[in-house]
matplotlib code that plots the C-alpha trace (Angstrom):
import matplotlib.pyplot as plt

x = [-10.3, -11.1, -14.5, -15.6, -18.5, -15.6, -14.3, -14.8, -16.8, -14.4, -15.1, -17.0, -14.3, -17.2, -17.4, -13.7, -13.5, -16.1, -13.6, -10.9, -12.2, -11.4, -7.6, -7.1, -5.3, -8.0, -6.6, -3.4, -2.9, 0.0, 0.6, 2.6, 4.2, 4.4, 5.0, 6.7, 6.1, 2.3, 3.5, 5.0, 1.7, -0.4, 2.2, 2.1, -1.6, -1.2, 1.1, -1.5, -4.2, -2.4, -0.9, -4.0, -3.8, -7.2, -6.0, -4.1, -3.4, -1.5, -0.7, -0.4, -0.3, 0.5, -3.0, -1.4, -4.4, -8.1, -9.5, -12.4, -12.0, -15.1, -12.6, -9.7, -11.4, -12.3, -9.2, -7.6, -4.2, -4.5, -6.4, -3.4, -0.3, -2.0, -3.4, -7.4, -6.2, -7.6, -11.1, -10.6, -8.9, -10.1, -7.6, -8.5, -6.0, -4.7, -3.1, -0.5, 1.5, 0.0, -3.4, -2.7, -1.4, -4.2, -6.7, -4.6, -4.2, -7.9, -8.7, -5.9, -3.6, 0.1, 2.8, 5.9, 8.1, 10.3, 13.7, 17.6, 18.5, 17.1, 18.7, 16.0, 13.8, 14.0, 15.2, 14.0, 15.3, 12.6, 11.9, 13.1, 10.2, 6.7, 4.2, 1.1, 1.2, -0.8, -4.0, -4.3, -0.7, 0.4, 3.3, 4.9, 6.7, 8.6, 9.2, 11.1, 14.2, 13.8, 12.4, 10.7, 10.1, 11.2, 7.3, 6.3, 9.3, 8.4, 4.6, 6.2, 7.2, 9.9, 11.5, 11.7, 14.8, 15.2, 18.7, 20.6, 24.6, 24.6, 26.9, 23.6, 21.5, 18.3, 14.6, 12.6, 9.2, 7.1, 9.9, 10.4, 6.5, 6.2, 8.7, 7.8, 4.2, 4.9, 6.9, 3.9, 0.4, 2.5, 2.6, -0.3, -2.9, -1.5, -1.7, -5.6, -6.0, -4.8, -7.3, -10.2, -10.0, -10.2, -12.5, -11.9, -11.4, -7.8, -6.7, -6.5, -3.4, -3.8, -3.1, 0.3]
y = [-21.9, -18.1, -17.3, -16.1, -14.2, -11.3, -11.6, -8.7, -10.1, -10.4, -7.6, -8.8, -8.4, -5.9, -3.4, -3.5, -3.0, 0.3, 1.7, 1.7, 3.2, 7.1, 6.0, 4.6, 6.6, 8.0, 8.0, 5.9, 3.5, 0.2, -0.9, -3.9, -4.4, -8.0, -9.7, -13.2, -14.8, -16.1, -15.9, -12.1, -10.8, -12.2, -10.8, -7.7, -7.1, -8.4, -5.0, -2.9, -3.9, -3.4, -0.2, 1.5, 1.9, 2.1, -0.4, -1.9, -2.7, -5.5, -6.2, -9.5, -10.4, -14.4, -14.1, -15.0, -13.5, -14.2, -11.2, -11.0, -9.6, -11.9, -15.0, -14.0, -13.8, -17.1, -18.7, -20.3, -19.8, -16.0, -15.9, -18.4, -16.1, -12.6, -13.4, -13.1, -9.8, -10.4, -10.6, -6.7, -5.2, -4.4, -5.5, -4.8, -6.8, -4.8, -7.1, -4.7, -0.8, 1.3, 0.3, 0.7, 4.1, 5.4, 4.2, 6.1, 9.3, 9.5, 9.0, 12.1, 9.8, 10.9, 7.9, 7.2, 4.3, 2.7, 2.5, 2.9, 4.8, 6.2, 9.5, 11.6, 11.9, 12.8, 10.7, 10.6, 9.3, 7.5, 9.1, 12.5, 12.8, 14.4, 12.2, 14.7, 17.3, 14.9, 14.8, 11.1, 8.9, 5.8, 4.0, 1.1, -1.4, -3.7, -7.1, -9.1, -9.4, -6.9, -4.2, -1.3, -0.8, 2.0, 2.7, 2.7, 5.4, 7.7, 7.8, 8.6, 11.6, 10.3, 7.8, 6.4, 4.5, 2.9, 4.1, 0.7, 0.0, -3.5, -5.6, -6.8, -3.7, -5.5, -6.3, -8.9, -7.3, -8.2, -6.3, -3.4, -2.8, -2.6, -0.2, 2.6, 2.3, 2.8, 5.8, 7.0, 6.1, 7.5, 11.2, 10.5, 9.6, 12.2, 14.9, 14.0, 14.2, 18.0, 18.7, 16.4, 17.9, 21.7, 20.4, 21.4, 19.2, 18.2, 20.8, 19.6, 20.4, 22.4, 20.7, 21.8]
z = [37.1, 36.0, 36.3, 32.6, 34.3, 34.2, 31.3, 28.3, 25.3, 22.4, 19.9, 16.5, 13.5, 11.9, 14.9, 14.7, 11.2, 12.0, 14.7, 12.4, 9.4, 11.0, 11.1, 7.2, 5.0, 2.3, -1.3, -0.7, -2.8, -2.6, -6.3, -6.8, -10.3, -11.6, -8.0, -8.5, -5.8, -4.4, -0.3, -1.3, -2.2, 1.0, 3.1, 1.5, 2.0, 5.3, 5.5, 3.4, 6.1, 9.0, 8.6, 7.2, 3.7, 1.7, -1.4, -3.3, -6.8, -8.4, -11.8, -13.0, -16.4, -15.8, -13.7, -10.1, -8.8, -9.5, -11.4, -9.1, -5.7, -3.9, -5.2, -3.9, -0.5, -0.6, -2.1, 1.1, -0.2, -0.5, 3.2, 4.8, 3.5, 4.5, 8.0, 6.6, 5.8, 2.7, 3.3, 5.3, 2.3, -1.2, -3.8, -7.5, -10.1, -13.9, -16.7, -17.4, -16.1, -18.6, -18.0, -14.4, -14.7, -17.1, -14.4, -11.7, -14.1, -14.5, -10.6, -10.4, -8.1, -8.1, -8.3, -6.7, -7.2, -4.7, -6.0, -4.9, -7.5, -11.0, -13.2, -14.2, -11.2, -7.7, -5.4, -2.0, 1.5, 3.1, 6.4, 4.5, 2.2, 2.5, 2.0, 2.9, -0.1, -2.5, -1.5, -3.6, -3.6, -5.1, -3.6, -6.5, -5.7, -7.9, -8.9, -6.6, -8.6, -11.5, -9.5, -10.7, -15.0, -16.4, -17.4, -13.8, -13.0, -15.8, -14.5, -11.1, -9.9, -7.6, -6.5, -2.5, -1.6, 2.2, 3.2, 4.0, 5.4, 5.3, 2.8, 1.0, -0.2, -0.8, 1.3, -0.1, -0.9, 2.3, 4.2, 1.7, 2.0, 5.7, 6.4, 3.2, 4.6, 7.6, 6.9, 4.5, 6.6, 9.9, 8.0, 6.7, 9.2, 11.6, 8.4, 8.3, 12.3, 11.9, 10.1, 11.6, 15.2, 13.0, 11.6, 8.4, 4.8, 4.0, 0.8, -2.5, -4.3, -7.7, -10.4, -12.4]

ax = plt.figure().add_subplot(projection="3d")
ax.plot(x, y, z, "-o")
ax.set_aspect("equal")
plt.show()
């Protein structure tokens, strides 16, 4: 038998929750657009959580989510399908993309959308894009089978696709999430560190 006399107290989830506040991403946002499927939206804040992203915003016009975030936390649901991540992260629900996008306008957020391929804006390689410039980023994601709306796209000033060479071309949405956020809070965090151990404040890009 081990003698527990030695062994390290486990660290409470709030002083945890205090020594990683230095490496979350400030002002990045993951938007979700219409997500159909309850399990796809736990796992995807599961994502948002661990990989350091501040928030994230889901519209949902059929009301998958409760509107308030202090109900979400205790739906058991929600909790079960993102790990608890839920009660860590702060999740705020719009009824519809146009009201999302006004909100993320006036907040001075710059969008891009995740998608294969749309005419009419720039289409990024994942791990070729820069992810640093604006100072406040959106990342939208799609609905599981229709993907992104043409509203979302037009608000966006890009869009990301994840180069892929298998016979199907498609992640499901828990998938699709982890691997643009990585990709996105990697540049990100170590963008802010530059500028932390300067000491100095990360730039704000002029507006065009």
């Amino acid at each position: 038998m081990k003698d527990s006399i030695h062994k390290k107290p486990r660290q409470n989830l709030r002083e945890r929750a205090r020594a990683i506040k230095p490496f979350r991403c400030k002002n990045l946002i993951a938007v979700l657009e219409e997500p159909a499927d309850y399990k796809n939206v736990g796992t995807v804040i599961r994502n948002v959580n661990a990989l350091g992203v501040e928030k994230a915003y889901v519209i949902d016009s059929r009301n998958l989510l409760p509107g308030d975030w202090a109900e979400m936390r205790d739906r058991k649901s929600l909790s079960a399908t993102s790990a608890s991540a839920i009660k860590w992260s702060f999740v705020r629900t719009f009824q519809s993309t146009d009201e999302c996008i006004a909100h993320l306008k006036k907040k001075g957020f710059v969008s891009m959308a995740t998608s294969p391929h749309r005419k009419g804006r720039e289409n990024i390689v994942l791990h070729e894009g820069n992810y640093t410039t604006p100072a406040k980023l959106a990342i939208w994601f799609g609905n599981e089978s229709q993907g992104i709306s043409e509203l979302a796209v037009a608000a966006s000033v890009a869009c990301i696709n994840i180069p892929m060479f298998g016979l199907i071309e498609s992640l499901n949405l828990g998938t699709s999430t982890g691997i643009v956020l990585y990709e996105v809070t990697k540049q990100r965090r170590g963008y802010q560190s530059q500028y932390k151990r300067a000491g100095k404040r990360m730039p704000i890009p002029k507006k065009r």
